[in-house]
N, C-alpha and C positions, 0 to 999 in steps of 0.2 A: 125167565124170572123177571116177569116185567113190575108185577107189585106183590113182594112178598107177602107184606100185611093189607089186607082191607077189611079200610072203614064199610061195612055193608050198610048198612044204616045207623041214622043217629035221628032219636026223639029228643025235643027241647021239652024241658019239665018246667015247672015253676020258678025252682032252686037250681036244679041241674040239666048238663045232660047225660043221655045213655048212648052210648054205641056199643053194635053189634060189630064185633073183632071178627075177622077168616083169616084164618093162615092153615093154608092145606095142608104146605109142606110139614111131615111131624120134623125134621131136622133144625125147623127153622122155628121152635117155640118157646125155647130157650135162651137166655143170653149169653153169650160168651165174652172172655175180656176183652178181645179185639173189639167185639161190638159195645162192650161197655164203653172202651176210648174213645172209638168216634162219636159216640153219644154226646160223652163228654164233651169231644172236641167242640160242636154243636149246642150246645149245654152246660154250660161251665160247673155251675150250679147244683146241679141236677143230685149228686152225692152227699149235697147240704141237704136236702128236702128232708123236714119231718115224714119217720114212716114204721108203723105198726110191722113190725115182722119180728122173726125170732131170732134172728143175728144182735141186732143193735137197734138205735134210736133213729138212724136215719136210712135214708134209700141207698146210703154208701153201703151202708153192711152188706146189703145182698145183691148189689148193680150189676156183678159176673157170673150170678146165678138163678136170676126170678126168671118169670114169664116174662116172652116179648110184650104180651097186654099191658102188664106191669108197668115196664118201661115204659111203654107209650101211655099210660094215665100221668107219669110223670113228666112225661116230654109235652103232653097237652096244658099241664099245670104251669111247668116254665113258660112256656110260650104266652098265656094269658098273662104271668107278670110282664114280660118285656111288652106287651099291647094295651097295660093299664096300666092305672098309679097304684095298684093293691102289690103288697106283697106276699110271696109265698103262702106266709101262713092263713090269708085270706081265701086258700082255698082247700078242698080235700078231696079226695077220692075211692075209689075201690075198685080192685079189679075180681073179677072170680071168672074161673070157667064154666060154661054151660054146656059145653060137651068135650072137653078135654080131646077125647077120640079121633073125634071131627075136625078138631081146632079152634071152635068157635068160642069166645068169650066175652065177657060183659065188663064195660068201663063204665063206671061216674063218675064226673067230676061238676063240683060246684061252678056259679061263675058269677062275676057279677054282673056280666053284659051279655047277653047270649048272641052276641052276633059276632063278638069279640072270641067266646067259645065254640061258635060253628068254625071260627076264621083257624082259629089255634088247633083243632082237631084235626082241618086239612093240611096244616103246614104239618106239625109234627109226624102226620102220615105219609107225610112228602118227604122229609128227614130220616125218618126213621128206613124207608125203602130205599132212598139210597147208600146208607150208612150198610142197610143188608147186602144190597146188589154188589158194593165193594168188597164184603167182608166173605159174602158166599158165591163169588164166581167160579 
């Protein structure tokens, strides 16, 4: 289980970027609370963030229950405030799947420096794999 989630690729757009999400494993596309804590732990934040879903108003509502995609559009959004002066609400996103099946899914996230959001899409990909690798060994 060397990277549960991969970035397969990622286009830089005008506004945003896109990355293409894999996670093979189906066990592992879901969040669980554990994985929600160490998110957390890594992310303080992260349960504040504005966020469209059918829980509540924010990404707390549903942190022990979304897609792992999810969470990592999230984790990519904190990571570019701690790397800029913008905050949170300076940015948005969206995740959906493209073949659920497969695993494969789709993230945007705004930016306002895209080199700042190439940087933040690796780290969070970094975090978030080993947040998994402790939580599913």
């Amino acid at each position: 289980m060397d990277r549960p989630v991969r970035i397969e690729r990622i286009v830089v757009r005008r506004d945003r970027i896109v990355c293409e999400v894999a996670i093979p494993d189906p066990r592992m596309r879901r969040t669980t609370p554990i994985l929600s804590r160490r998110a957390l732990d890594s992310y303080p934040t992260l349960a504040h963030h504005a966020c469209i879903n059918e829980k509540g108003k924010t990404f707390g509502a549903v942190i022990e229950g979304t897609s792992v995609p999810h969470l990592l559009e999230h984790m990519i959004i904190d990571e570019q405030v701690r790397r800029s002066s913008c905050d949170a609400a300076s940015f948005t996103g969206t995740t959906r799947w493209v073949d659920e099946d497969a695993g494969v899914a789709r993230i945007e996230v705004s930016f306002a420096d895209d080199l700042c959001a190439l940087a933040s899409a690796k780290e969070a990909e970094h975090r978030l794999n080993d947040a998994m690798r402790r939580c599913f060994q």
